[in-house]
C-alpha positions, -999 to 999 in steps of 0.1 A, spaced: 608 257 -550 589 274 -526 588 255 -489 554 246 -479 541 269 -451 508 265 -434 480 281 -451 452 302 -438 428 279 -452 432 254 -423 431 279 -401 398 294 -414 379 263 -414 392 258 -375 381 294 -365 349 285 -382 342 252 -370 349 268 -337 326 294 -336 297 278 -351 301 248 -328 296 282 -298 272 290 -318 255 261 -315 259 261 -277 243 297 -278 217 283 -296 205 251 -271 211 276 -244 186 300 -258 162 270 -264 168 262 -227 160 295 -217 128 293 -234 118 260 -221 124 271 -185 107 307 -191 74 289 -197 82 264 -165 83 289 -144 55 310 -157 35 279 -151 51 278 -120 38 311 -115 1 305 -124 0 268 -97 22 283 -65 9 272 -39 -15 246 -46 -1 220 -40 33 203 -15 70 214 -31 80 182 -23 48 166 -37 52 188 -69 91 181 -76 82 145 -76 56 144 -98 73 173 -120 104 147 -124 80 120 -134 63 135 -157 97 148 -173 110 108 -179 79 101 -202 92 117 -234 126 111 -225 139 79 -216 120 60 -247 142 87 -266 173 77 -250 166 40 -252 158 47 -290 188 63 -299 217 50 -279 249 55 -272 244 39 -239 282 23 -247 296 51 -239 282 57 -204 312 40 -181 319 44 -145 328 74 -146 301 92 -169 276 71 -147 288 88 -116 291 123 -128 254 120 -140 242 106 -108 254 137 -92 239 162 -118 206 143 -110 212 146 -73 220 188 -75 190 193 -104 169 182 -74 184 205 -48 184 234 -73 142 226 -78 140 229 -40 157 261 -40 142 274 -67 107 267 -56 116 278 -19 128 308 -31 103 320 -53 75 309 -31 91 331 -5 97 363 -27 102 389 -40 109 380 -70 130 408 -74 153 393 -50 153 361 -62 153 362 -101 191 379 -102 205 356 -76 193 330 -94 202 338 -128 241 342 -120 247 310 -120 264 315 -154 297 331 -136 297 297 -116 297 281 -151 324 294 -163 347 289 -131 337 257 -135 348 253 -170 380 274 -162 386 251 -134 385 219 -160 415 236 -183 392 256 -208 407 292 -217 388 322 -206 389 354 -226 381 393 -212 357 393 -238 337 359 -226 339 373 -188 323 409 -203 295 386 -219 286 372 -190 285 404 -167 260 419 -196 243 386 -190 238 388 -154 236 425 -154 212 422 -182 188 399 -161 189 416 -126 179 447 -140 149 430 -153 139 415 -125 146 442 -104 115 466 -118 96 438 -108 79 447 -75 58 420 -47 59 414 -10 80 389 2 56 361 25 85 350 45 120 362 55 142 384 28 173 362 43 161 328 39 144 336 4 178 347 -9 198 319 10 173 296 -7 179 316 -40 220 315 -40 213 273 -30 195 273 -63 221 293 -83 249 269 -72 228 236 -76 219 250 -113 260 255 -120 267 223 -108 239 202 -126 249 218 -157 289 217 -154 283 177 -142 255 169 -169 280 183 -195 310 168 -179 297 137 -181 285 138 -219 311 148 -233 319 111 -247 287 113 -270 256 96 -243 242 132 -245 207 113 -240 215 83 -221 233 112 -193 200 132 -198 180 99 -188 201 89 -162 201 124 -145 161 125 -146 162 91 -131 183 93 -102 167 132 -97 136 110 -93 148 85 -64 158 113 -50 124 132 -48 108 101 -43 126 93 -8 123 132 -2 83 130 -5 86 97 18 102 111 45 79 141 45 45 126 33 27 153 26 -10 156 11 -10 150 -21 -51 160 -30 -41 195 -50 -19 173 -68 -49 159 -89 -61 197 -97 -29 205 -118 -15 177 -130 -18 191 -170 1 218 -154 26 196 -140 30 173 -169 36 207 -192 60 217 -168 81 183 -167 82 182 -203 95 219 -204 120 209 -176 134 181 -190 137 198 -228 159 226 -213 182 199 -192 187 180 -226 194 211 -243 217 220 -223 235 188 -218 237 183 -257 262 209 -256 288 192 -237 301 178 -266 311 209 -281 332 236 -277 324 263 -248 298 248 -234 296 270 -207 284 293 -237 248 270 -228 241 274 -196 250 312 -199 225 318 -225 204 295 -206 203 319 -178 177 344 -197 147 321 -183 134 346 -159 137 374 -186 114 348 -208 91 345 -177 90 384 -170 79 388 -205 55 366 -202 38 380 -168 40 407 -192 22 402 -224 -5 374 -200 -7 384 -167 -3 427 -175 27 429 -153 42 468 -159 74 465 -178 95 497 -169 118 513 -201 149 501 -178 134 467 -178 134 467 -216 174 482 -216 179 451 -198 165 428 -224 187 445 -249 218 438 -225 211 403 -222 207 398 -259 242 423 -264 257 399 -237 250 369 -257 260 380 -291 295 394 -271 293 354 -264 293 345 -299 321 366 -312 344 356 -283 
C-alpha cells in the first residue's frame, strides 16, 4: 500500500487560518486607525482651550466609562497573573507619556513635522515583535516602508507655522512615536493569554493614576475644562476603542500587523481637515493614500 505522506490539506487550512487571523489584525488596526483619526480631529477643533495635563486626565476618565463595566462583564480576569499585571501597568504608564507627546507635539507644529514622525512607530513594532522571536519577511518590512512612506507624504502637503521650536516639537513627536510602540508591543504582550479586556481595563486604569498624580503636581486651571467636556468624553471613548482594538490582536498571529495598520490615523485625520475644515489636498497627498492602503494589502499577503 501506499505510505501515508502529509497532505496539502493540512497545510491549506494552516496557511489559511494564518492569514485570516493577519487579516483580522489588519482589520482592528484599520478600526484603530479610524477611532484615533476622529480623536485627533477633535483634537484639532479644542487645542488650546484647555491644560494638556488637565485634558489627558479627564480624556483617560472618560475612556474607563464604557470600558471597565465591559471588562468586568466579560471576564477573563483568571488569566491576568503577575506577569500580565505588570506588562499592562507599563503599557498604561507609556499610553500616558505617548498622550503627552502627542499633544506637545502637535500643539507645537507643524503638523507636517509631526504627523510622519509620529506615524512610524510601526517600524518600532515590528523590532519589537522580531525582538520577541516572531519571523520577519522582506515582504512585511516593504509593507511597512509603503506604510510610513505612505503617511509622511500625506502629511507633508500639509502646510502651518510651527508656535514653538521645530526641535523640541519633533523631539516631542519621536517621544510620542516610541511611547505608542511600546504601549502597543506591552498591551499585546501582556494579552496574549486571552484578558484582552481585563489588560485593556487595567492599562486605562493605571494611565489614569498616572495623569492624575501628573495634574497634582502641576495644578493647573481647570475652567475651559467645563466648555468641552462632550468633546472630551467623545474623544476618550474614541481613545480607548482604538487601544482595545489594538490589544485584541495580541492573541493572534502578527500582531504587529495592528498597530501598523493602526498608524494610518493621521491620514484619517488629514481627510477629515479635508472634507470639514477645506484643508487643500495636493494629487501627491492622494498618491500617498493609495500607498498606505498598497502598504497594507502588501501586509496581508505577507
Amino acid at each position: 500500500s501506499t505510505p501515508f505522506k502529509p497532505g496539502k490539506r493540512h497545510h491549506g487550512a494552516s496557511y489559511v487560518i494564518q492569514r485570516t487571523s493577519a487579516m483580522i489584525s489588519l482589520s482592528l488596526g484599520l478600526m484603530a486607525a479610524l477611532f484615533w483619526g476622529l480623536h485627533d480631529f477633535t483634537v484639532r477643533r479644542i487645542g488650546g482651550r484647555a491644560d494638556v495635563a488637565a485634558m489627558v486626565a479627564v480624556v483617560t476618565a472618560f475612556g474607563l466609562i464604557p470600558l471597565l463595566p465591559v471588562a468586568i462583564w466579560t471576564g477573563g480576569w483568571n488569566a491576568i497573573g503577575p506577569e500580565q499585571a505588570a506588562l499592562a501597568v507599563a503599557a498604561g504608564i507609556t499610553a500616558v507619556v505617548a498622550n503627552l507627546g502627542l499633544y506637545r507635539a502637535f500643539t507645537i507644529g507643524p503638523v507636517s513635522l509631526v504627523a510622519p514622525i509620529c506615524g512610524a512607530y510601526p517600524v518600532l513594532s515590528v523590532l519589537f515583535a522580531i525582538a520577541r522571536g516572531q519571523d520577519s519577511s522582506m515582504l512585511v518590512w516593504l509593507g511597512v516602508l509603503a506604510v510610513v512612506l505612505g503617511v509622511a507624504t500625506v502629511a507633508r502637503g500639509e502646510g502651518g507655522a510651527s508656535s514653538g521650536s521645530r526641535l523640541a516639537a519633533a523631539s516631542w513627536a519621536a517621544l510620542a512615536c516610541v511611547s505608542f510602540a511600546l504601549t502597543f508591543g506591552l498591551a499585546q504582550w501582556s494579552a496574549e493569554t486571552g484578558a484582552h479586556l481585563p489588560v485593556a481595563a487595567i492599562t486605562r486604569i493605571t494611565s489614569l493614576g498616572v495623569a492624575l498624580i501628573w495634574l497634582a503636581q502641576r495644578r493647573p486651571g481647570m475652567g475651559g475644562i467645563s466648555n468641552i467636556w462632550p468633546a472630551l468624553l467623545l474623544m476618550g471613548c474614541l481613545d480607548v476603542g482604538a487601544l482595545t482594538a489594538v490589544t485584541l490582536a495580541g492573541g493572534l498571529p502578527n500582531a504587529e500587523f495592528a498597530a501598523v495598520a493602526s498608524s494610518v490615523f493621521g491620514i484619517v485625520t488629514i481627510l477629515l481637515a479635508w472634507k470639514f475644515l477645506n484643508e487643500p489636498m495636493r494629487p501627491a497627498q492622494w498618491a500617498g493614500v493609495a500607498l498606505v492602503f498598497t502598504g497594507i494589502a502588501t501586509l496581508g499577503l505577507a
